[in-house]
VMD Tcl script that builds the backbone (N, CA, C; Angstrom):
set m [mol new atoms 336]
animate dup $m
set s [atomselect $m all]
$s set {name element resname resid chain x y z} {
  {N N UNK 1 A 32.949 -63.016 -5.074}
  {CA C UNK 1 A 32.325 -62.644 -3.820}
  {C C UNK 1 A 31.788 -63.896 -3.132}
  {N N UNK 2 A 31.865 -64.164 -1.893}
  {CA C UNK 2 A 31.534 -65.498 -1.271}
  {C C UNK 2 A 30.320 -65.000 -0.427}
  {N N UNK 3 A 29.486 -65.917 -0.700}
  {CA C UNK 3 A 27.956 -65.400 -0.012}
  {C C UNK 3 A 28.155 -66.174 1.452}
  {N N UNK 4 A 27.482 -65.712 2.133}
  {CA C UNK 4 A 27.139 -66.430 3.417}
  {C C UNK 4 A 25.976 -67.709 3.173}
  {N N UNK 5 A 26.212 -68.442 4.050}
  {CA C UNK 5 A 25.429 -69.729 4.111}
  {C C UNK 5 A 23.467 -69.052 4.317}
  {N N UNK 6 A 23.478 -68.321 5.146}
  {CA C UNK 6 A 21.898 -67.608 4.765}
  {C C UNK 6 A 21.481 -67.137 3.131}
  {N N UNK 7 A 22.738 -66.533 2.700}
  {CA C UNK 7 A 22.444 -66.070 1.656}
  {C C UNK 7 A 22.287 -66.866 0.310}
  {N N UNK 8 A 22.724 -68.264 0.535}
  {CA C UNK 8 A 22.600 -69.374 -0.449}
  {C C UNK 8 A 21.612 -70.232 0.172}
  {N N UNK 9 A 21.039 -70.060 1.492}
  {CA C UNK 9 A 19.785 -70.864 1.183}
  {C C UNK 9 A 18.450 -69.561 0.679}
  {N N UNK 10 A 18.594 -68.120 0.529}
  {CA C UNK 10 A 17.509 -67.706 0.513}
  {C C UNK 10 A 17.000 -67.524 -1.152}
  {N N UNK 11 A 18.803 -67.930 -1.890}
  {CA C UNK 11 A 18.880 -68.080 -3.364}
  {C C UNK 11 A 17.968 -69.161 -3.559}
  {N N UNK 12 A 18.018 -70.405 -3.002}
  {CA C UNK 12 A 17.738 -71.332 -3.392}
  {C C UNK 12 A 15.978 -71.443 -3.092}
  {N N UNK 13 A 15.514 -70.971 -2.095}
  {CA C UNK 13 A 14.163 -70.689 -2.216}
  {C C UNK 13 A 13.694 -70.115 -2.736}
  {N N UNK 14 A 14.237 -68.508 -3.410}
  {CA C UNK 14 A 13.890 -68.004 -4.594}
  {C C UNK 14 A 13.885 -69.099 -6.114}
  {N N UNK 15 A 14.291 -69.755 -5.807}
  {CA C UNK 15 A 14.346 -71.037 -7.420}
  {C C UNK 15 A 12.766 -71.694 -7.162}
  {N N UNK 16 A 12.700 -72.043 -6.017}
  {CA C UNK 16 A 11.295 -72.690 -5.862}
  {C C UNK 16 A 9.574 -72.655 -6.224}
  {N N UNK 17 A 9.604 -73.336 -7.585}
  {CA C UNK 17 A 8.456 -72.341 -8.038}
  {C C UNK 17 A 6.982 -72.187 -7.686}
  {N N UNK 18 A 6.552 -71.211 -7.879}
  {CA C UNK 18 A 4.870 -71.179 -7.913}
  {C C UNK 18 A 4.183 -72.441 -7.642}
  {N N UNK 19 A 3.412 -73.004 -6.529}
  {CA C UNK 19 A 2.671 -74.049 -6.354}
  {C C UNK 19 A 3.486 -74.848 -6.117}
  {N N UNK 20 A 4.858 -75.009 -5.556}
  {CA C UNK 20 A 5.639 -76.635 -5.551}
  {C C UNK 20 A 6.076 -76.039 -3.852}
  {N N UNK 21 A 6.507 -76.811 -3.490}
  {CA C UNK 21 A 7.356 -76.869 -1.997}
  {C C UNK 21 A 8.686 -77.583 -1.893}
  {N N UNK 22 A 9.603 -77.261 -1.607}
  {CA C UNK 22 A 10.924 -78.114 -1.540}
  {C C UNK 22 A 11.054 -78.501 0.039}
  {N N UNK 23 A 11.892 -79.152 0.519}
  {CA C UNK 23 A 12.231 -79.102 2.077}
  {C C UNK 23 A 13.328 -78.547 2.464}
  {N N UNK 24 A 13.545 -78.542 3.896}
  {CA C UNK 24 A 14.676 -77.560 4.493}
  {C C UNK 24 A 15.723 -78.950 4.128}
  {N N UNK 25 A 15.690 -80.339 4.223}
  {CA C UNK 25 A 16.481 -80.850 3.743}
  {C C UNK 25 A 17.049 -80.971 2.087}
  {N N UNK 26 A 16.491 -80.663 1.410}
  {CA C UNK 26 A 16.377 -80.502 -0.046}
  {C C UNK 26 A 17.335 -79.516 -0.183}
  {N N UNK 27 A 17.153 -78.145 0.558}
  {CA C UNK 27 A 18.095 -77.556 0.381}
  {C C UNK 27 A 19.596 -77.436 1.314}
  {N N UNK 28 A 18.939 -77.931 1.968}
  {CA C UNK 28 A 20.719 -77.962 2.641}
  {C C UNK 28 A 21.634 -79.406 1.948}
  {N N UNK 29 A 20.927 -80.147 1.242}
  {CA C UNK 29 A 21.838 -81.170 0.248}
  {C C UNK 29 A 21.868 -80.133 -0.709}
  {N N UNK 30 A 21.199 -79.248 -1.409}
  {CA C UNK 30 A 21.962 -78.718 -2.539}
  {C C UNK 30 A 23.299 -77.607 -2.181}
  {N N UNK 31 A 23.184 -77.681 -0.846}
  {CA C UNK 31 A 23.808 -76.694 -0.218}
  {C C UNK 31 A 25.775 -77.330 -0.004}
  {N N UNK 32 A 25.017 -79.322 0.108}
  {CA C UNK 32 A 26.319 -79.965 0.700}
  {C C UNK 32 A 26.739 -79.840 1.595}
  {N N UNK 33 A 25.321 -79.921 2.381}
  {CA C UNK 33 A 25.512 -80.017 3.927}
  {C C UNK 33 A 24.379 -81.357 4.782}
  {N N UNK 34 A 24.498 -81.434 5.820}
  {CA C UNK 34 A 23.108 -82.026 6.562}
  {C C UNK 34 A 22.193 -81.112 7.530}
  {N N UNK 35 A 22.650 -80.051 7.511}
  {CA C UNK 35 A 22.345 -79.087 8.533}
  {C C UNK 35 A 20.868 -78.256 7.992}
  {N N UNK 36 A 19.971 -79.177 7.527}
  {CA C UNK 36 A 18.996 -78.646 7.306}
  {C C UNK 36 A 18.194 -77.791 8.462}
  {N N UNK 37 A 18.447 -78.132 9.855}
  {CA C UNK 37 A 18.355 -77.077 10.894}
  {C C UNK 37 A 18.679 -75.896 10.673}
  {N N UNK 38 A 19.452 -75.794 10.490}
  {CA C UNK 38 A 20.161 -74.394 9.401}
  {C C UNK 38 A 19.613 -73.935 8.936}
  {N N UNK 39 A 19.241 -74.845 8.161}
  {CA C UNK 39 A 18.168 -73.837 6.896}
  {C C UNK 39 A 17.157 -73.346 7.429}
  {N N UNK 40 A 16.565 -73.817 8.520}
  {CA C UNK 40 A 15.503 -73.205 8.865}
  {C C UNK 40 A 15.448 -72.155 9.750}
  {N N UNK 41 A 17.194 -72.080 10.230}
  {CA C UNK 41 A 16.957 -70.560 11.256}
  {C C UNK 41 A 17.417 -69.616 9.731}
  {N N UNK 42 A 18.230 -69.865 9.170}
  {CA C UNK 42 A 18.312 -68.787 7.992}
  {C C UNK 42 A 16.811 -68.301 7.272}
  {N N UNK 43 A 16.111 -69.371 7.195}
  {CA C UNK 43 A 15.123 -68.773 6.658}
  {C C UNK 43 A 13.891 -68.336 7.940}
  {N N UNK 44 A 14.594 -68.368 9.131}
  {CA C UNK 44 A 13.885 -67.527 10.083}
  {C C UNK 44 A 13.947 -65.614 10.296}
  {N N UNK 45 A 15.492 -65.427 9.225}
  {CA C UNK 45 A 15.714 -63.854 9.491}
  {C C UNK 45 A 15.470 -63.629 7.840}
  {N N UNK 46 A 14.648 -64.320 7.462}
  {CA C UNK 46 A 14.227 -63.585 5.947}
  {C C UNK 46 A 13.698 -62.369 5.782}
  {N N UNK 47 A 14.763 -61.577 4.656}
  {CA C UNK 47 A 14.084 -59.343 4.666}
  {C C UNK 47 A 13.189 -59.681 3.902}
  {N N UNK 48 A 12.523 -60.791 2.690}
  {CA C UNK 48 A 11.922 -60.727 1.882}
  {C C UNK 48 A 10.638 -61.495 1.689}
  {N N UNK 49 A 9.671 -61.785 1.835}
  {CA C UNK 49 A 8.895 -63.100 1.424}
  {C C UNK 49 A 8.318 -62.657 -0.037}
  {N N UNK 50 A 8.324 -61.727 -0.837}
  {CA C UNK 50 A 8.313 -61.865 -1.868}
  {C C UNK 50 A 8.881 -62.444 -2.473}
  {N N UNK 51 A 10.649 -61.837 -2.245}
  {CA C UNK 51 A 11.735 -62.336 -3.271}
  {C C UNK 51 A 11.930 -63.089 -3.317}
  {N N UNK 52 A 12.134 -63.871 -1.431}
  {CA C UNK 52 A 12.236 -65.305 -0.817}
  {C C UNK 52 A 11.027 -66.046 -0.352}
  {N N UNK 53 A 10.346 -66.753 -1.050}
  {CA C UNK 53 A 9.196 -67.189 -0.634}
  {C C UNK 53 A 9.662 -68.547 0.274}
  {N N UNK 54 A 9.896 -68.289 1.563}
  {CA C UNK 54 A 10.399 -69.192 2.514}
  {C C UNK 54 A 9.069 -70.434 2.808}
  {N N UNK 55 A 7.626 -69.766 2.405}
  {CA C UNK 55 A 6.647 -70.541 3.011}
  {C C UNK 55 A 6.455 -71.882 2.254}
  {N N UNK 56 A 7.200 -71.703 1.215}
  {CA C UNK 56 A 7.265 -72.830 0.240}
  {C C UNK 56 A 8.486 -74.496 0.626}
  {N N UNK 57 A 8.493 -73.801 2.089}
  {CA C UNK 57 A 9.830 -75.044 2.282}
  {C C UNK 57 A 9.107 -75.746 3.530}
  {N N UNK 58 A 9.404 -77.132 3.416}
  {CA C UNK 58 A 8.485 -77.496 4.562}
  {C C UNK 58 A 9.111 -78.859 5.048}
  {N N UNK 59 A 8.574 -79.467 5.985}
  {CA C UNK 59 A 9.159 -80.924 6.621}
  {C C UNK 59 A 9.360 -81.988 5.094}
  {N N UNK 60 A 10.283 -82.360 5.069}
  {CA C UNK 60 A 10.337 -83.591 4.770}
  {C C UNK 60 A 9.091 -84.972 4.208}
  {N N UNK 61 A 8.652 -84.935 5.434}
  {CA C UNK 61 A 7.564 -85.733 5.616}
  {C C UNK 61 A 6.103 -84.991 4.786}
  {N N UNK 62 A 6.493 -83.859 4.444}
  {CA C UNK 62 A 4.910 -83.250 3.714}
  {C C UNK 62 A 4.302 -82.191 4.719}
  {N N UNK 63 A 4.934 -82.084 5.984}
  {CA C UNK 63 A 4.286 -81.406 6.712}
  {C C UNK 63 A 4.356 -79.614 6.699}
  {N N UNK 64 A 4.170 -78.944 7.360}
  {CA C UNK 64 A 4.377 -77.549 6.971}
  {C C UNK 64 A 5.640 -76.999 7.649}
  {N N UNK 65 A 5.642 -77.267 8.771}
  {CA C UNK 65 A 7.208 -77.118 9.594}
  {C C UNK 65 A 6.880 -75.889 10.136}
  {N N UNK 66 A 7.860 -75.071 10.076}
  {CA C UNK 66 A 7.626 -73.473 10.810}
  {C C UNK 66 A 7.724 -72.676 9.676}
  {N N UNK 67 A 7.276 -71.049 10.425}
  {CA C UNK 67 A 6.900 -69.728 9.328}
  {C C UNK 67 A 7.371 -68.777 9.902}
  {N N UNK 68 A 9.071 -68.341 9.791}
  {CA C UNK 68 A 9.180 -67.151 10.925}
  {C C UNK 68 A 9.495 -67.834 12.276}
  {N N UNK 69 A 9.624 -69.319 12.370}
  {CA C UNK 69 A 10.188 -69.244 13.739}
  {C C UNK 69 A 9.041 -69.849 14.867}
  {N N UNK 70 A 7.984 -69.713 14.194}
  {CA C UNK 70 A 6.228 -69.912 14.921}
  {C C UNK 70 A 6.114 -71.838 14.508}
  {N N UNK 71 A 5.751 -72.617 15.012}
  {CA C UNK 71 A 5.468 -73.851 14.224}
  {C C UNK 71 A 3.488 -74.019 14.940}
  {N N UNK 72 A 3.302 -73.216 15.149}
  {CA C UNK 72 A 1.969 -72.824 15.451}
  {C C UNK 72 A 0.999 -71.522 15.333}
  {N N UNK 73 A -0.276 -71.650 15.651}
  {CA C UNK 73 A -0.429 -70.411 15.895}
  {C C UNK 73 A -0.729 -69.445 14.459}
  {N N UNK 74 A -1.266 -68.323 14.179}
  {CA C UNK 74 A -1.272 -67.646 12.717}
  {C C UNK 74 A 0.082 -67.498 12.172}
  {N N UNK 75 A 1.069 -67.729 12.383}
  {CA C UNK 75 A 1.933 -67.843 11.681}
  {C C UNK 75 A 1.885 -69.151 10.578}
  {N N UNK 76 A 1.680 -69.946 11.058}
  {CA C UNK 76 A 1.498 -71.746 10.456}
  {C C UNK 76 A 0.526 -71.428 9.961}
  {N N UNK 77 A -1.237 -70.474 10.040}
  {CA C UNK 77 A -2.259 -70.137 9.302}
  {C C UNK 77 A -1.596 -69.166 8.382}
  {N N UNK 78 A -0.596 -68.582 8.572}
  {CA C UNK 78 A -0.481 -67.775 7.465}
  {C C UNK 78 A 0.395 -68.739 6.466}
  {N N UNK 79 A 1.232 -69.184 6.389}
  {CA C UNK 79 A 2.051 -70.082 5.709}
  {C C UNK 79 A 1.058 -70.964 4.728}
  {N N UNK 80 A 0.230 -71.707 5.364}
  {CA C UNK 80 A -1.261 -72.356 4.464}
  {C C UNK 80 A -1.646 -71.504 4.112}
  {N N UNK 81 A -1.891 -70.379 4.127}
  {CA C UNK 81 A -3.132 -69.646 3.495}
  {C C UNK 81 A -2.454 -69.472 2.322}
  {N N UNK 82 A -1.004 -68.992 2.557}
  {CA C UNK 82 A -0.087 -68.576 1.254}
  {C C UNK 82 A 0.442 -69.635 0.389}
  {N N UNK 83 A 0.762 -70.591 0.650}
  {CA C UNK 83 A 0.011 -72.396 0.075}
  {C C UNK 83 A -1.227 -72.447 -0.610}
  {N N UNK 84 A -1.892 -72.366 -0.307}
  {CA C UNK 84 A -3.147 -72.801 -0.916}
  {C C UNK 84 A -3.936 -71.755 -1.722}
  {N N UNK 85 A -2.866 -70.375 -1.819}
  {CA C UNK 85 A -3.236 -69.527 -2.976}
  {C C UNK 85 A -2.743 -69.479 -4.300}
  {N N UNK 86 A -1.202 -70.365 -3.817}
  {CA C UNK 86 A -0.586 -70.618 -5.396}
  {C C UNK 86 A -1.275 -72.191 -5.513}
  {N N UNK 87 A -2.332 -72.555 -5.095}
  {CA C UNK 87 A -2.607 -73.828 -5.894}
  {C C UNK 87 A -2.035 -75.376 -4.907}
  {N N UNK 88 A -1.246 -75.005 -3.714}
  {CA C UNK 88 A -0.971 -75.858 -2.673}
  {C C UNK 88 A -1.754 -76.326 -1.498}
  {N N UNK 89 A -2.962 -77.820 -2.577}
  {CA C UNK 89 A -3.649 -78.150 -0.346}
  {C C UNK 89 A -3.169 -78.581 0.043}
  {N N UNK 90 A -3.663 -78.045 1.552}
  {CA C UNK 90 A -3.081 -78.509 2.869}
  {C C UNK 90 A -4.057 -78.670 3.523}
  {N N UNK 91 A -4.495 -80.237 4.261}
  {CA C UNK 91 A -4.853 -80.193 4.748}
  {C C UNK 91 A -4.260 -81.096 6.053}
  {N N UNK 92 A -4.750 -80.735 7.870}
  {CA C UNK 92 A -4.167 -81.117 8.890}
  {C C UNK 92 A -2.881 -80.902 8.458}
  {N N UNK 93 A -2.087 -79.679 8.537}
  {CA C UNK 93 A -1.278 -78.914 8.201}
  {C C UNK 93 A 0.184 -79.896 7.531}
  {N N UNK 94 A -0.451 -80.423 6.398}
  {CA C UNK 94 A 0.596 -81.440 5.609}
  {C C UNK 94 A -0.193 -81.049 4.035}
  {N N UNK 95 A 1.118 -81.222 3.290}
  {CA C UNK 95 A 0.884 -81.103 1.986}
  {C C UNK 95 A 0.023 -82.178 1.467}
  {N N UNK 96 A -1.084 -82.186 0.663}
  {CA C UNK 96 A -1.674 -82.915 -0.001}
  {C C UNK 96 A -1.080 -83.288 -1.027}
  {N N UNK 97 A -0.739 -84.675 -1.553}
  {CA C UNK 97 A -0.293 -84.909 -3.052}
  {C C UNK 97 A 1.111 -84.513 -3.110}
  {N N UNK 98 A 1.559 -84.288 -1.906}
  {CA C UNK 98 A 3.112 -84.014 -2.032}
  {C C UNK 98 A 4.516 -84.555 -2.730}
  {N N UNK 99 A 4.185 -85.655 -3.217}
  {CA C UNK 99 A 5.204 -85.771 -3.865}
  {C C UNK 99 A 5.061 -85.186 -5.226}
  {N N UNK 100 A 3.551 -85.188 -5.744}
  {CA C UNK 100 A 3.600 -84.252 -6.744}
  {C C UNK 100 A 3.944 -83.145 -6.905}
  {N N UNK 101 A 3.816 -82.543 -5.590}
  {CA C UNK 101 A 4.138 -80.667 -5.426}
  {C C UNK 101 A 5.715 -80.471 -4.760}
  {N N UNK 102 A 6.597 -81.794 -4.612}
  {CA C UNK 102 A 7.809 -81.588 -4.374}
  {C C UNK 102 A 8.590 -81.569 -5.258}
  {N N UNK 103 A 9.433 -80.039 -5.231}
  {CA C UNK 103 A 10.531 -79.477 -6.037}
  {C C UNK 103 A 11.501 -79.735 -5.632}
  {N N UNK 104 A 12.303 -80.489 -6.486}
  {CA C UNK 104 A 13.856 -80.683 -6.152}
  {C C UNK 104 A 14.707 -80.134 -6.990}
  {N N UNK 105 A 15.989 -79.848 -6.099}
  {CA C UNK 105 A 17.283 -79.139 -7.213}
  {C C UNK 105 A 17.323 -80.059 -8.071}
  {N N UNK 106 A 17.928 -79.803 -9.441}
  {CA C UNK 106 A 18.536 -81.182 -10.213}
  {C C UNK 106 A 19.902 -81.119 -10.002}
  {N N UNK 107 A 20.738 -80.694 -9.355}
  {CA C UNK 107 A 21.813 -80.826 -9.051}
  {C C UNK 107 A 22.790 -79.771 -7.927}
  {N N UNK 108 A 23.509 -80.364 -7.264}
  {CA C UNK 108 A 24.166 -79.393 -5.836}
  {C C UNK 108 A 24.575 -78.614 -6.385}
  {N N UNK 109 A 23.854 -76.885 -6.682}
  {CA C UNK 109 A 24.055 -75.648 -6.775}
  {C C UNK 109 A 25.229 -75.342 -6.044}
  {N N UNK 110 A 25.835 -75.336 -4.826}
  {CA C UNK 110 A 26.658 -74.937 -3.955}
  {C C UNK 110 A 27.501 -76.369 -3.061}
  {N N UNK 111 A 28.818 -75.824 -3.146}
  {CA C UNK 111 A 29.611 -76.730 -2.434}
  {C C UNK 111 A 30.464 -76.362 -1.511}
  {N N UNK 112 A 30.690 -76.769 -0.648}
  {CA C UNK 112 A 31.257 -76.328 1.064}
  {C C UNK 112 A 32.923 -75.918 0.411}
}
mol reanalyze $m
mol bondsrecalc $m
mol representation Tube
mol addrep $m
């Protein structure tokens, strides 16, 4: 069965564990792509934030990025709040200590 490109980045945020954050680029290289833009409208039509904890993916740089599509506003308060309950600060809406709390694939799960 061949998944759609949404459906292998929302796998791959489900891998992302408790208290860590990966980036939208993180996963679109495990993806074997550059289109980490991508990743972030796929994880804009997410059915799940349980299953898919999308709030766990963030800029590159440590920052928080968008939640749903919002890069402001209670959406971005909700994204921190849900951060900083598994154990993720944020403060001035960037990961604290981020390279400690950055999760990476150990290897390209998916190939084009």
């Amino acid at each position: 069965m061949h998944r759609s490109f949404s459906q292998n980045v929302l796998e791959l945020t489900a891998r992302v564990p408790k208290g860590m954050v990966t980036t939208y680029a993180d996963i679109a290289r495990a993806l074997g792509t550059g289109a980490y833009r991508a990743v972030g409208r796929a994880l804009q039509t997410n059915p799940s934030t349980k299953t898919y904890p999308c709030h766990r993916v963030v800029k590159s740089t440590g920052e928080l990025g968008g939640y749903f599509g919002e890069t402001s506003g209670p959406a971005i308060l909700a994204k921190k709040s849900l951060l900083e309950k598994e154990g993720v600060q944020v403060t001035d809406n960037r990961i604290v200590n981020f390279a400690e709390k950055h999760f990476r694939f150990s290897k390209p799960r998916f190939y084009k």
